[in-house]
N, C-alpha and C positions, 0 to 999 in steps of 0.2 A: 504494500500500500504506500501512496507516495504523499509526502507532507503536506499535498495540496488537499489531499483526500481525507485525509488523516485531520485538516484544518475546517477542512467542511464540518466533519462527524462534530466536530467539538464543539462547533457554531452552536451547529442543527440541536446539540446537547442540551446546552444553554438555553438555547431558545424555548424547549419543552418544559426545561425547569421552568422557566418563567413562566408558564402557559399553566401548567399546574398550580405552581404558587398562587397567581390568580382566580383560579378554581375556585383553591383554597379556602381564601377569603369572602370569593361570593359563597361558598356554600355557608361560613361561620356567618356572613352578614343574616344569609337567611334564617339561619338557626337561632340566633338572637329574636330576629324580627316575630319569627313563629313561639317565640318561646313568651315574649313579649305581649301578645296579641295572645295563650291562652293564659298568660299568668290575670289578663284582666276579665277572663271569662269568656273570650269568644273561641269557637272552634278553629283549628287549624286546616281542616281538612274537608272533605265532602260530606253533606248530612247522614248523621246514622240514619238507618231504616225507623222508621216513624218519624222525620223531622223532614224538614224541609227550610230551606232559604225563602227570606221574604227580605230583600232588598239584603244588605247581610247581617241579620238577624234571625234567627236560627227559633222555627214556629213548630207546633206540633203539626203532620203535614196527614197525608191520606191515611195511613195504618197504623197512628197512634194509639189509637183504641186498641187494635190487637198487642202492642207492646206489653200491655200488664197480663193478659190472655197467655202470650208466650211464656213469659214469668211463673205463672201461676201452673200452668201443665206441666212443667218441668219441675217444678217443687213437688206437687200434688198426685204426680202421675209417677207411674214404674212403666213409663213409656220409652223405649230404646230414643240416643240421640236421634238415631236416623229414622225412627218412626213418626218422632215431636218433627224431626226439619224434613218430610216429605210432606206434612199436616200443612206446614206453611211455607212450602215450597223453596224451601233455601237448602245447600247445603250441610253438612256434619258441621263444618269448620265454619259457613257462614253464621249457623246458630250458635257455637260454642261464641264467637265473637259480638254477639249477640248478648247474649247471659252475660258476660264481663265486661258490657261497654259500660262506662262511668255516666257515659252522655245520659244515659236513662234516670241516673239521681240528680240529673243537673251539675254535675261535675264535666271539667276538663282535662283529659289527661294527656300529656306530651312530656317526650323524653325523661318518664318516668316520675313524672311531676305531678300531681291532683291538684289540681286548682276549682275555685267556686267556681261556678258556670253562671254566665249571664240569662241563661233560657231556660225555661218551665221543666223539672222535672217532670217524665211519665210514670214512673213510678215510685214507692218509699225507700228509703236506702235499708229497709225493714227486710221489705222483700228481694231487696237486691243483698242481703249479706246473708240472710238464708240460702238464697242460690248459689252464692261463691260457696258456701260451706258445705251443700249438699256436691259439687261439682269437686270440691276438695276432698268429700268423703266416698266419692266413687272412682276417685281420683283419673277425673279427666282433667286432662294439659287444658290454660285457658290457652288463648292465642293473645298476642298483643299483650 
């Protein structure tokens, strides 16, 4: 390889680092920004199933009503995961993420953070730690 080539590669080198490093930073800007926006109670992300956006305010949206329903059959019932999430049409993993979203007590969670939630709880945090407990004692993985 001859030093002109060899002067290239080192450029080209250089040039990546840099290209990275700026990654870097946008993805921390955004990590801040998102951490920022749920520490004040708003969601970071797409509405859970029962919620919906209303300008970006975060409303209980078309299958709210069924949120505490899912809840409740899963506490109540000796129904297999995958017989409760064929009942409403979601997958194993969609309903397990489901049962353990916070968004349901009005909570925010990001990066492992709970934060108050600026939007209507669907359900009590009553029957949401019943559920983690029962999910804990048949010991299925939450997701998320």
């Amino acid at each position: 390889m001859s030093d002109n080539e060899l002067e290239k590669l080192r450029k080209e080198n250089e040039d990546l680092k840099k290209q990275i490093e700026k990654f870097k930073v946008l993805k921390d800007n955004q990590k801040k920004g998102m951490t920022t926006k749920a520490s004040k109670g708003n969601p970071v992300s797409r509405p859970a199933w029962g919620y919906k956006f209303e300008g970006k305010k975060l409303i209980p949206g078309e299958h709210s009503y069924q949120v505490q329903e899912v809840f409740h059959d899963f506490l109540n019932k000796d129904d297999s995961l995958t017989k409760l999430a064929k009942k409403y049409g979601f997958s194993v993993n969609g309903l397990k993420k489901i049962l353990s979203n916070y968004t349901y007590i009005g909570k925010v969670k990001f990066d492992g953070q709970i934060h108050q939630g600026s939007h209507q709880a669907l359900i009590s945090s009553t029957l949401f730690n019943h559920v983690q407990n029962k999910l804990e004692k048949l010991g299925i993985k939450k997701n998320g």
